[in-house]
N, C-alpha and C positions, 0 to 999 in steps of 0.2 A: 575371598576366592582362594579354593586352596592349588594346590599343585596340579593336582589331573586336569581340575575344570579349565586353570588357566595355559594349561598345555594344548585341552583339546578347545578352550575356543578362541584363544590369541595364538599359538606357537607353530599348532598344526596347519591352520588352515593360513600362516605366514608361509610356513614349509610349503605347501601343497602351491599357494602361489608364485615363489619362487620357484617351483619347478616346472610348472606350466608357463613360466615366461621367464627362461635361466640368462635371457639376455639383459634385466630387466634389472640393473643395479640396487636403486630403492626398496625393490623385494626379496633380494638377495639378502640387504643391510637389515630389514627389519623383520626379515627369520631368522637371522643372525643372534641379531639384540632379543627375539624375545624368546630365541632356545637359554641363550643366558640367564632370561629372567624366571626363565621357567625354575633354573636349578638352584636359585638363589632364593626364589618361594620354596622349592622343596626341600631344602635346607630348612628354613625355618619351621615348617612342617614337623619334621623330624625330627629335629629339636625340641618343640610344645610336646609332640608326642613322647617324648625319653625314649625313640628310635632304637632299639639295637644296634642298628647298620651304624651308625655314628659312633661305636665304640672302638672303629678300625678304623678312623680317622685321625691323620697323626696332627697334633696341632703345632702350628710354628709359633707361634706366642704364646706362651704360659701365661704373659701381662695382661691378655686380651681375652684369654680365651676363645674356644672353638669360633672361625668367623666360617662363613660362608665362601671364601678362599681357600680355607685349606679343604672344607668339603667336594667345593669345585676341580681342586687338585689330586683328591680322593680318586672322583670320577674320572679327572683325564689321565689316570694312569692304568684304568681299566678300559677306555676307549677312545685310539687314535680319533676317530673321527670326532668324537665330543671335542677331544684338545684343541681341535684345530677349530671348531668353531667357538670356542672358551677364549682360544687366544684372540681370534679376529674379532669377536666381539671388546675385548679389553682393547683390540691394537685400534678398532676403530673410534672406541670411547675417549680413548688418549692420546692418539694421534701416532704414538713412537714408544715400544715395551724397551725397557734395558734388561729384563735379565735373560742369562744366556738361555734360560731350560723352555723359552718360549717359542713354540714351531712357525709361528706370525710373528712376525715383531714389529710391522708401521702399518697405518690406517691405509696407506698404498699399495699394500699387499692383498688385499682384493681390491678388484677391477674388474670392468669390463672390459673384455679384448675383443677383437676383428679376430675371425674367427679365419683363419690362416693355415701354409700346408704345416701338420706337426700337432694344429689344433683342433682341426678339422676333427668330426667323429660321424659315423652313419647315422643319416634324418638330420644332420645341421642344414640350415637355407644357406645357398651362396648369397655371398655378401653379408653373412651375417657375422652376429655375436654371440658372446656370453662370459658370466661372471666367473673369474677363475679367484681362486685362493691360492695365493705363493707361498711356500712352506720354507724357513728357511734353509733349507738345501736346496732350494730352488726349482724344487717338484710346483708343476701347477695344475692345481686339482678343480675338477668345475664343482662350483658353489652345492648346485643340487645334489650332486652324490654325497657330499659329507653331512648335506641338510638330512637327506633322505637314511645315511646309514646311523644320523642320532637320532632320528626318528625311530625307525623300530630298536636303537639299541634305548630308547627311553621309554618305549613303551612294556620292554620287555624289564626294566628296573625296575617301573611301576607296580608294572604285575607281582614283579619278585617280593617288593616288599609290604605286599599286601596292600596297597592304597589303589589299585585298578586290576577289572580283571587281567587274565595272562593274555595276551593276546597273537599268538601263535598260529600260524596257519593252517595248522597241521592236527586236524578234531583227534588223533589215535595218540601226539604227542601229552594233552591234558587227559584222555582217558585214563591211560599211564598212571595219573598221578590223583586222577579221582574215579573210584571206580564206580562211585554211587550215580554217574553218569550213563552208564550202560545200558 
């Protein structure tokens, strides 16, 4: 299975369920884990392929060579919201992150909360919940919006690199750039 298929039939529709039930911790954790897994196949992808994109990948270990780390590091410096779901997946894999540059750093840093005044937001149910992500400066973010802004920001990397189409909402933004479409 390569990258897109296992985006669009494990990662998106984890996505899509976490967001139709954002109270709903286990689907929160396993859109989490398989946005992670998603960039960790497309890493190897890229890789098989001799990828261009992987030439701007800085690598931390010479010894090792290019891992799927530094690729994933790659990414989260081009998209807060991937970081944040890159680190909550490692924070919930290992329980507790030490290095400083990490925006999650314990598996406790997502949660689900009682949804309270401060947390509250328009359309929450009283008395309800939902899955928030704690950044470490102590922002908390709910789970579906960081799910939902790596979603289109991975569909729009996809696109870019030629392994799915673009997927853009916008039919006048690809005309633009194919005009054989007109």
């Amino acid at each position: 299975m390569n990258a897109v298929e296992f985006f669009n039939d494990v990662a998106r529709p984890n996505i899509t369920a976490a967001i139709q039930a954002d109270h709903d911790y286990k689907l929160a954790v396993n859109a989490v884990l398989s946005v992670d897994a998603t960039y960790g196949i497309l890493f190897e992808q890229l890789r098989d392929l001799g990828h261009p994109f992987l030439h701007n990948v800085a690598i931390k270990s010479r010894r090792w060579g290019m891992q799927d780390g530094d690729f994933k590091e790659h990414i989260a410096k081009r998209s807060e919201s991937f970081r944040a779901i890159r680190d909550a997946a490692y924070a919930t894999k290992h329980g507790r992150l030490g290095s400083a540059g990490r925006i999650v750093r314990a598996a406790e840093d997502v949660a689900s909360l009682e949804l309270v005044c401060g947390l509250f937001a328009c359309g929450d149910p009283l008395g309800g919940s939902a899955v928030f992500i704690k950044l470490a400066d102590g922002t908390l973010e709910r789970s579906w919006s960081l799910l939902r802004r790596t979603e289109l920001y991975t569909d729009e990397l996809l696109g870019g690199l030629g392994l799915a189409p673009l997927t853009c909402p916008i039919p006048e933004y690809h005309d633009a750039f194919h005009p054989d479409r007109n």
